[in-house]
N, C-alpha and C positions, 0 to 999 in steps of 0.2 A: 300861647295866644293871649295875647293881654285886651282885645277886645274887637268884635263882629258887629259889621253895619249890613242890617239888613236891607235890602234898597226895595223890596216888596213885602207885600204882610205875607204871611205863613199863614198856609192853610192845612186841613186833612188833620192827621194825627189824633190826639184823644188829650184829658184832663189829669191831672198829675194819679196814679193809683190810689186808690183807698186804700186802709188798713184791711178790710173785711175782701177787696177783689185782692192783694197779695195773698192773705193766708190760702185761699181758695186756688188762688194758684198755684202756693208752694203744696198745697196739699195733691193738685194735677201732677204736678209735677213727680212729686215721689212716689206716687200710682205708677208713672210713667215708666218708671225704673224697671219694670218686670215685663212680665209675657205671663199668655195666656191668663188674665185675669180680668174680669170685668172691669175693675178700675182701669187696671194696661189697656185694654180695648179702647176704652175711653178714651184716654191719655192721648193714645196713640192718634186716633181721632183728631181730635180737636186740633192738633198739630198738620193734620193736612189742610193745604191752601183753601181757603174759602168756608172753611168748617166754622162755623157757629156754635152749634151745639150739636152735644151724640150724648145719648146713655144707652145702656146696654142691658137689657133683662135677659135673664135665664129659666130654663126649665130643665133644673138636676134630675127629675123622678124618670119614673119609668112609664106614664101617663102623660097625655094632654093636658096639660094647664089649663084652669077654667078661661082664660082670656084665649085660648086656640093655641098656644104654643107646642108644640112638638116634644116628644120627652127627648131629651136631654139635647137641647139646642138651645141660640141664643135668638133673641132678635134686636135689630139695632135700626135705633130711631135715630138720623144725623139732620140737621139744616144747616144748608148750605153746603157746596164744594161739588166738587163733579162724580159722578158713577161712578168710572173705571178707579182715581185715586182715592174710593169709597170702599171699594171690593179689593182694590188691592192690600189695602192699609188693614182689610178686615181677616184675609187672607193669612198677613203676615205675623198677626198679632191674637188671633183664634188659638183653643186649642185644639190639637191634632185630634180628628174624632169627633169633632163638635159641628153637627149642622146648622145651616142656617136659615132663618126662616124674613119673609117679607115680601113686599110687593115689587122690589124694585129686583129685577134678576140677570146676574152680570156674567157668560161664562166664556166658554173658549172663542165664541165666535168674538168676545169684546176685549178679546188680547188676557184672561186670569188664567195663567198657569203659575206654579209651586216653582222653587227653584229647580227641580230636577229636571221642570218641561213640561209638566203633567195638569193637562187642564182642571180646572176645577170651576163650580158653579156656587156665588155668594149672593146671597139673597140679604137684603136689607129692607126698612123702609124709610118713605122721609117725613118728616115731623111737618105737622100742618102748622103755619102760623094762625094765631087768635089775634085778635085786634082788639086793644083795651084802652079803654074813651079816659080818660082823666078831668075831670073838672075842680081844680081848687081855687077858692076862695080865699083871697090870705090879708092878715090885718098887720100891717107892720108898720115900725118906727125908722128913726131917722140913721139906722144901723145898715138899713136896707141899701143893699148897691143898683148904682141907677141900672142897672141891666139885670137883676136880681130876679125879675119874672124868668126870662131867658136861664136865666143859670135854674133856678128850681126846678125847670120843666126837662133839664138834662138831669139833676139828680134822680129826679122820676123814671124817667127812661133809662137810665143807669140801671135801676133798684129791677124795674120789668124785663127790660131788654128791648132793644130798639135801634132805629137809626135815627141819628141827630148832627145835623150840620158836616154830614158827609161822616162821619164817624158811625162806627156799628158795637154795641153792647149786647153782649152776653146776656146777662141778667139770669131772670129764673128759668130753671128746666123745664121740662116737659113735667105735668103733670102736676110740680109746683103752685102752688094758690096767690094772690096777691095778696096779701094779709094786710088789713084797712091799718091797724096801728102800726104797723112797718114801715107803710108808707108817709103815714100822717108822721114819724117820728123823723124820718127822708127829709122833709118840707120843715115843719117844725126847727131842727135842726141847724137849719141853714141861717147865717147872721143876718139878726133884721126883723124877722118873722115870728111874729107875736103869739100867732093864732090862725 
């Protein structure tokens, strides 16, 4: 192909990868390579349609975890994607033995049975979104690109997670902090922006 005329602008899609959302990836990624592990669960996750974000906590002992968990269960916080390919993805990628615990509860009657036939009942929950206000202030020089508000205000929402111009980010997990110099280093960062 020596050269493409676009005859409309392009929309959708996302901004070229960071170095820090690659390793994050490659780091998903090689989780992904297993079974039965809280990372794999993960992995496993995030790869089903509409999946956002999942993390997965456990309770190995033989007691209730002080936060309510069940001894030796998992519970799985996902946003976005639908129930059934939530229960099933959790189904296939649990260990054998390991219950489930959560508010969201999916079983025979919602099609989860084992490969053998054998229903089963996966209990999840779903991650609530927070909604976090940004206000920056910024002092810049002649570096700055004329659309350069616009673009900051995606690196922003990049670093949180968010949706922006039809595009959807990741960003921080569940339970994650915004941390003010991470961010101000986000903005800061970017060509142009003084202060």
């Amino acid at each position: 192909i020596k050269d493409v005329t676009n005859e409309e602008a392009a929309s959708g899609g996302r901004e070229e990868e960071t170095d820090s959302e690659l390793r994050a990836r490659y780091r998903l990624a090689r989780a992904g390579l297993g079974k039965a592990t809280l990372s794999a669960v993960r992995a496993a996750l995030m790869k089903v349609p509409g999946v956002r974000a999942a993390i997965v906590f456990e309770n190995d002992t033989m007691q209730t975890s002080p936060e309510g968990l069940p001894p030796k269960s998992i519970n799985v916080y996902v946003l976005g994607g639908e129930d059934r390919d939530i229960a099933e993805c959790i189904l296939e990628n649990k260990a054998a033995g390991i219950e489930t615990y959560g508010d969201v509860v999916m079983g025979k009657e919602d099609g989860i049975f084992d490969q053998a036939g054998q229903p089963h009942t996966i209990k999840f929950d779903r991650a609530e979104e927070v909604k976090i206000y940004v206000k920056a202030e910024l002092s810049v020089n002649e570096m700055f690109d004329f659309n350069g508000e616009e673009q900051v205000k995606a690196e922003i929402i990049k670093y949180i997670g968010g949706s922006h111009n039809g595009s959807m980010y990741t960003g921080l997990n569940r339970g994650e902090s915004v941390v003010y110099a991470k961010l101000v280093n986000v903005i800061v960062s970017f060509p142009g922006v003084e202060d």
